[in-house]
MOPAC internal coordinates of N, CA, C and O (Angstrom, degrees):
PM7 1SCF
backbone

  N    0.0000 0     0.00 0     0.00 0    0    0    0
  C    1.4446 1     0.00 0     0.00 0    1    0    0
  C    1.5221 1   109.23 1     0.00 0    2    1    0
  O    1.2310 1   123.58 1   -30.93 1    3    2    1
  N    1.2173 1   110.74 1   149.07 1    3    2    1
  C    1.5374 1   109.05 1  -155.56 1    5    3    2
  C    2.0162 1    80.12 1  -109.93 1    6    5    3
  O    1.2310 1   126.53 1   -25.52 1    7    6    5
  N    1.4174 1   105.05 1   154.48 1    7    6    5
  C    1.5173 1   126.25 1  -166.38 1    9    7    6
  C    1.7114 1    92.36 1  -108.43 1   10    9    7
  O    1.2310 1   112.68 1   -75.82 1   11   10    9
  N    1.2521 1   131.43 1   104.18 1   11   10    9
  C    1.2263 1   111.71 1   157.46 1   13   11   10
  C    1.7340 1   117.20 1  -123.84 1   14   13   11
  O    1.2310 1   132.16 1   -14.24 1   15   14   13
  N    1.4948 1    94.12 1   165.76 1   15   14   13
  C    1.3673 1   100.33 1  -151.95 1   17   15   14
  C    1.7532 1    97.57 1  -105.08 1   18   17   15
  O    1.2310 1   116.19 1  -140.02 1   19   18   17
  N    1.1335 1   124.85 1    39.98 1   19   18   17
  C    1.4235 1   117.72 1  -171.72 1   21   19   18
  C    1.7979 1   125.07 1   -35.34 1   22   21   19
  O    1.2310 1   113.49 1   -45.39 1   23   22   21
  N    1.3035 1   129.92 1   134.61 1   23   22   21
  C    0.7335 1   123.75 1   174.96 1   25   23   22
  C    1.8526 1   106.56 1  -102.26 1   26   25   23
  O    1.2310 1   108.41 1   -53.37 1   27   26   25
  N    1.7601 1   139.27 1   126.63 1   27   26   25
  C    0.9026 1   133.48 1  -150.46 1   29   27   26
  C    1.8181 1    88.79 1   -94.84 1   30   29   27
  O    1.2310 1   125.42 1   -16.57 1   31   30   29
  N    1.0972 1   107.19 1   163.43 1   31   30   29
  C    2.1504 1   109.96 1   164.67 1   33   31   30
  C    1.9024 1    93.86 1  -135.66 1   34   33   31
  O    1.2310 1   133.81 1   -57.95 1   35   34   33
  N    0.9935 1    90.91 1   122.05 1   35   34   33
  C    1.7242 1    98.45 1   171.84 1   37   35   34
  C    1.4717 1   101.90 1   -98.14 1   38   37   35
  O    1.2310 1   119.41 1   -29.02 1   39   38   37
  N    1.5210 1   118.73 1   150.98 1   39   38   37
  C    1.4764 1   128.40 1   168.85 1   41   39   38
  C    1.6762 1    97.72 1  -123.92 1   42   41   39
  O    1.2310 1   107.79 1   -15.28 1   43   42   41
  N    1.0676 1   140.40 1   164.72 1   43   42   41
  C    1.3308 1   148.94 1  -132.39 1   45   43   42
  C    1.0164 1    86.96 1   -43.66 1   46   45   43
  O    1.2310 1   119.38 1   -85.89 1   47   46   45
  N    1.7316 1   118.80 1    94.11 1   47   46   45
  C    1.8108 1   111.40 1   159.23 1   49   47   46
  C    1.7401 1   110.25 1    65.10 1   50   49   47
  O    1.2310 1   119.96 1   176.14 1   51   50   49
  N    1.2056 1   117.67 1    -3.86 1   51   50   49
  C    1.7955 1   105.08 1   178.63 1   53   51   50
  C    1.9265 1    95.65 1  -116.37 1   54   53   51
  O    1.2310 1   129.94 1   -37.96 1   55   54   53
  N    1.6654 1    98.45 1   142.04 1   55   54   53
  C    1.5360 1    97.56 1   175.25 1   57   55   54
  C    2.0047 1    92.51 1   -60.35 1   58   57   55
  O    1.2310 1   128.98 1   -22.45 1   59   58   57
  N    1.4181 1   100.29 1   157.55 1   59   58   57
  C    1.3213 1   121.29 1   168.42 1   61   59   58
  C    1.0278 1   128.20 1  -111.90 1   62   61   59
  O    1.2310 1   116.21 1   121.19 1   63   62   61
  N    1.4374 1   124.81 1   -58.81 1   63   62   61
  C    1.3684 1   155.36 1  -125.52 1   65   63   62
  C    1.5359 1   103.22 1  -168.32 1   66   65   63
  O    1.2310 1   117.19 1   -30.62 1   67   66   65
  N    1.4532 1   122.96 1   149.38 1   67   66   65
  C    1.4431 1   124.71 1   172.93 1   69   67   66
  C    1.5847 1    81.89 1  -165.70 1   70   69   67
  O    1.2310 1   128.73 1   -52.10 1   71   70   69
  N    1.9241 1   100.80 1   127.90 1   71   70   69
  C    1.3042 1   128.53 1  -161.15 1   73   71   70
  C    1.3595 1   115.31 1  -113.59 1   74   73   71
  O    1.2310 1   105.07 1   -88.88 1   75   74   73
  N    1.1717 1   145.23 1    91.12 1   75   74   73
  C    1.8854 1   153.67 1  -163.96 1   77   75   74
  C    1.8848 1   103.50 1   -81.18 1   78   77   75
  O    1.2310 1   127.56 1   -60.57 1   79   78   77
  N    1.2240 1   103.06 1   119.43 1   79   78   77
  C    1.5380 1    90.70 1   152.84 1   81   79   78
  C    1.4428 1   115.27 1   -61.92 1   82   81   79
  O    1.2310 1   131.27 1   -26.27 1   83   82   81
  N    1.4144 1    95.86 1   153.73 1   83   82   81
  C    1.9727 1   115.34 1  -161.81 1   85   83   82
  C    1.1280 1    94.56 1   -62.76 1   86   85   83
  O    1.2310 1   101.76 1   135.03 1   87   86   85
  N    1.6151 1   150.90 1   -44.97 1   87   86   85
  C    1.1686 1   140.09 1   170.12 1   89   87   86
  C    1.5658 1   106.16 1   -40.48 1   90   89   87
  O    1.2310 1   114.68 1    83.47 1   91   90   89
  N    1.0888 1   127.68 1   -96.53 1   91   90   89
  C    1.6447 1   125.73 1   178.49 1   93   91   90
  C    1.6057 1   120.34 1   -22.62 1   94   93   91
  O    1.2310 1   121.87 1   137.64 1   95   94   93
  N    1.4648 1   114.03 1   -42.36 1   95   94   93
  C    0.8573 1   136.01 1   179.52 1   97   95   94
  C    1.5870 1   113.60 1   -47.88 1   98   97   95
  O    1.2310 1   131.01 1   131.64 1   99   98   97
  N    1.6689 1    96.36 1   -48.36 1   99   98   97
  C    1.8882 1   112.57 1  -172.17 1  101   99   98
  C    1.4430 1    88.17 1   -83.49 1  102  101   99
  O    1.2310 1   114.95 1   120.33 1  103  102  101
  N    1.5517 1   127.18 1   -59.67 1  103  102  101
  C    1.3525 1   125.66 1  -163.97 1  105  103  102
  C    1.8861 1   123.03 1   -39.05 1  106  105  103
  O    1.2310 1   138.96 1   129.78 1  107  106  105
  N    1.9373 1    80.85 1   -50.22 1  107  106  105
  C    1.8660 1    88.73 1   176.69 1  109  107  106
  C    1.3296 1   104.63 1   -64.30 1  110  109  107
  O    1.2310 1   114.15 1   156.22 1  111  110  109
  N    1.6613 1   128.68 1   -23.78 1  111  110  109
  C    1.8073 1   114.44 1  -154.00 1  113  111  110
  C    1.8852 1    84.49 1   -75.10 1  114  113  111
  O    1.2310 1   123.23 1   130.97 1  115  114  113
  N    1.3957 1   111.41 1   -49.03 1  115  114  113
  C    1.2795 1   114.00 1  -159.19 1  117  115  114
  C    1.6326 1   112.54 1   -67.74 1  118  117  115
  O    1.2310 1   117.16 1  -179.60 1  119  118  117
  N    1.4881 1   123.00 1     0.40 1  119  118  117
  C    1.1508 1   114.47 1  -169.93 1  121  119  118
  C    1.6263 1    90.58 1  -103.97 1  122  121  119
  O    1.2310 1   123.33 1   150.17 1  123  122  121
  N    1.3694 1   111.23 1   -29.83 1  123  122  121
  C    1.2587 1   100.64 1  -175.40 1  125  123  122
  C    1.7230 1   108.58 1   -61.70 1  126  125  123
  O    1.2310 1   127.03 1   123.06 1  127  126  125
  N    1.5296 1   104.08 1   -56.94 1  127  126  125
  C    1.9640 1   113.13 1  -177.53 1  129  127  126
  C    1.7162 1    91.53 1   -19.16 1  130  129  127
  O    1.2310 1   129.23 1   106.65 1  131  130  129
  N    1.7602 1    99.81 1   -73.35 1  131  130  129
  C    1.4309 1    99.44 1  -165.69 1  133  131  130
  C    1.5561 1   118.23 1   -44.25 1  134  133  131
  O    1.2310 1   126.92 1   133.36 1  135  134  133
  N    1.2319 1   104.29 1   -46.64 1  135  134  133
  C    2.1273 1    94.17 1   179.57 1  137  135  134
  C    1.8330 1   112.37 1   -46.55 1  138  137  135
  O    1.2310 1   133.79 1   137.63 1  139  138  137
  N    1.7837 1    90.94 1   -42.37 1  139  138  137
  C    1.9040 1    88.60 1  -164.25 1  141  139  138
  C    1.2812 1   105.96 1   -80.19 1  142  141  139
  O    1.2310 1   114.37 1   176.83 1  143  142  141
  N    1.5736 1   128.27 1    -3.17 1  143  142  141
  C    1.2666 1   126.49 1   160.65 1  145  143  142
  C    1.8438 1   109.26 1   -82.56 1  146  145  143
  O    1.2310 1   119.39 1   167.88 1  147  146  145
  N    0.8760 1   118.78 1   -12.12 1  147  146  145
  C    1.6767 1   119.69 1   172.80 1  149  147  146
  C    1.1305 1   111.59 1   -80.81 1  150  149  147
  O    1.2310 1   122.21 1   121.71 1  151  150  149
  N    1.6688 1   113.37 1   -58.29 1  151  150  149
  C    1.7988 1   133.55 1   173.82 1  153  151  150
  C    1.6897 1    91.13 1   -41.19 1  154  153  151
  O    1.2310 1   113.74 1   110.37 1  155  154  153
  N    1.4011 1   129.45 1   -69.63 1  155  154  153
  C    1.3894 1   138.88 1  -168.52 1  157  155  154
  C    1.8910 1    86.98 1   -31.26 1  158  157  155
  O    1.2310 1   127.30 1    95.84 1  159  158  157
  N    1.4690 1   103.56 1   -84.16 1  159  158  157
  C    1.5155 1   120.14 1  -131.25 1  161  159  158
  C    1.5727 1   103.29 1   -55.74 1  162  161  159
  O    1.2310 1   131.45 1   142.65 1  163  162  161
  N    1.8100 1    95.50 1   -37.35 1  163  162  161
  C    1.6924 1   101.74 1  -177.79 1  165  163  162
  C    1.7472 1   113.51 1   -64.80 1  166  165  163
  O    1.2310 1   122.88 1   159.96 1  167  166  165
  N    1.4718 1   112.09 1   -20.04 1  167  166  165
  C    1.3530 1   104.69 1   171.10 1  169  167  166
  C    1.2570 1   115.50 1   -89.02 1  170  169  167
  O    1.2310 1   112.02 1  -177.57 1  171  170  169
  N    1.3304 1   132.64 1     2.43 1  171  170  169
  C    1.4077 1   125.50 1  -169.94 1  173  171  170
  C    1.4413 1    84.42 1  -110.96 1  174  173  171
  O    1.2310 1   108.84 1   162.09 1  175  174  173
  N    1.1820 1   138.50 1   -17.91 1  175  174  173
  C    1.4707 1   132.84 1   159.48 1  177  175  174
  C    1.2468 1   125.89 1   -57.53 1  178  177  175
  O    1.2310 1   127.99 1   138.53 1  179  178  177
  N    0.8291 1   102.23 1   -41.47 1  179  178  177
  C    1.7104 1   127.28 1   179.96 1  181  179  178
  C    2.0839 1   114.80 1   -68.10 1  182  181  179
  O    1.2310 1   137.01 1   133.60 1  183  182  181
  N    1.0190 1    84.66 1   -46.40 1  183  182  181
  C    1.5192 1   105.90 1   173.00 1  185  183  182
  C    1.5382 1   107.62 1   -68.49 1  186  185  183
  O    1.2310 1   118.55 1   122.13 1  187  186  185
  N    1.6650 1   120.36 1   -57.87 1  187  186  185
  C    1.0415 1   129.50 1   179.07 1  189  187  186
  C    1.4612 1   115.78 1   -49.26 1  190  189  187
  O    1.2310 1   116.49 1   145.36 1  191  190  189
  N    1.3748 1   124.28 1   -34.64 1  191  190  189
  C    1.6908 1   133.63 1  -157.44 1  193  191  190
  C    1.5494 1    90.51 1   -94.15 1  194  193  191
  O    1.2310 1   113.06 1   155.74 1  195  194  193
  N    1.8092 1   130.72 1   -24.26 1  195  194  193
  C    1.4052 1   115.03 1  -177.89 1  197  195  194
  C    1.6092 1   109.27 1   -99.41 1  198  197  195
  O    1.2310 1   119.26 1  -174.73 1  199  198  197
  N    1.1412 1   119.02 1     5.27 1  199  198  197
  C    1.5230 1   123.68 1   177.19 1  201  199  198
  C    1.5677 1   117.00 1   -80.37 1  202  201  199
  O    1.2310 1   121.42 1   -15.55 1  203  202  201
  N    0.6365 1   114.89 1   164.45 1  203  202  201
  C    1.8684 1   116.37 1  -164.36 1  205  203  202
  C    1.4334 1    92.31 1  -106.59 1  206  205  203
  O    1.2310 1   135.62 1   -33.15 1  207  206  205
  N    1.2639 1    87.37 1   146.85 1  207  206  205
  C    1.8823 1   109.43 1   172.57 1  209  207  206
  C    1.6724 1   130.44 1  -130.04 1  210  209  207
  O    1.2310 1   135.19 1   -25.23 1  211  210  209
  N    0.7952 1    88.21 1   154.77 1  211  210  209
  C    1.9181 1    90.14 1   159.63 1  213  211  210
  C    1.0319 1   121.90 1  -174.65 1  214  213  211
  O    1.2310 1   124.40 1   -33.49 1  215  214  213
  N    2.0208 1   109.16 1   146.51 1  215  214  213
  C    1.0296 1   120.13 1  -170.09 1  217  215  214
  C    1.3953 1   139.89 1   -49.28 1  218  217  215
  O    1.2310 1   120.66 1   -31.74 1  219  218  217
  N    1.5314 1   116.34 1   148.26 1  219  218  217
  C    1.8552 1    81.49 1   169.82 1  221  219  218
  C    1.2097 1   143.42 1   -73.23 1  222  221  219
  O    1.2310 1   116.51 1  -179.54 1  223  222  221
  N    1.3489 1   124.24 1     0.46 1  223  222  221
  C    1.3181 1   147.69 1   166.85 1  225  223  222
  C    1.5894 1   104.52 1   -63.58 1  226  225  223
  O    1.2310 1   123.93 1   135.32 1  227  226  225
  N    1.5496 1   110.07 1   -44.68 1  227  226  225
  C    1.3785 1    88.05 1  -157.89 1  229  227  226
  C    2.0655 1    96.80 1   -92.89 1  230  229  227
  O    1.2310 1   117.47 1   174.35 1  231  230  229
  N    1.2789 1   122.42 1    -5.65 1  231  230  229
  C    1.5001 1   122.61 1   176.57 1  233  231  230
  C    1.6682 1    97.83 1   -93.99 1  234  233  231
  O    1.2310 1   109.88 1   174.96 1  235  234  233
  N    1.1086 1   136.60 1    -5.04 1  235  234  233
  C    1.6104 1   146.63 1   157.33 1  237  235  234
  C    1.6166 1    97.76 1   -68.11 1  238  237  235
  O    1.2310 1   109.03 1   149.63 1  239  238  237
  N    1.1675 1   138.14 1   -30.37 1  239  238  237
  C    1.5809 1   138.25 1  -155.45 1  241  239  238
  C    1.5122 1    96.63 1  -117.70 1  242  241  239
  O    1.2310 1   113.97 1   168.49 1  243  242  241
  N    1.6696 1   129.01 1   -11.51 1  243  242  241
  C    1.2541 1   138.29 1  -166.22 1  245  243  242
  C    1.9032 1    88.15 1  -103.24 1  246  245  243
  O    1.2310 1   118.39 1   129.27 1  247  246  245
  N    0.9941 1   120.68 1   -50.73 1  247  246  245
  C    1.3572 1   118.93 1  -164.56 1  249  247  246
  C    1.6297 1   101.51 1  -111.91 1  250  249  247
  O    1.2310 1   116.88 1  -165.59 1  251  250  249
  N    1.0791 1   123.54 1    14.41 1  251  250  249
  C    1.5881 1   126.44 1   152.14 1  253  251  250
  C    1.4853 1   113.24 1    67.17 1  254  253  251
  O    1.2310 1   130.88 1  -140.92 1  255  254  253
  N    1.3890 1    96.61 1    39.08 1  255  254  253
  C    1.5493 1    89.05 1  -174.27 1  257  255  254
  C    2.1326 1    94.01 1  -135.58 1  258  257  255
  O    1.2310 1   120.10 1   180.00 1  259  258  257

């Protein structure tokens, strides 16, 4: 779990803005990449397991070789 230290900016009395040192800043961008590269892979898994297949034996017996 990533520790961040937000700094808040209010505009008349309402939060606005909340400000990360650039370290946290890079750390959170890069933790996110990594999730939407996980989110990605697990759906292309998912996709992959309902797609139809066949062996090479049996497309070796389709094209006669």
């Amino acid at each position: 779990m990533i520790k961040l230290h937000p700094r808040i900016l209010e505009k008349e009395g309402k939060k606005e803005f909340a400000v990360l040192p650039f370290e946290e800043f890079e750390r959170l961008t890069e933790e996110l990449s990594a999730y939407e590269d996980l989110r990605d892979l697990r759906s292309a898994k998912a996709q992959e397991e309902r797609a139809s297949s066949s062996s090479l034996g049996d497309i070796r017996k389709e094209l006669n070789i």
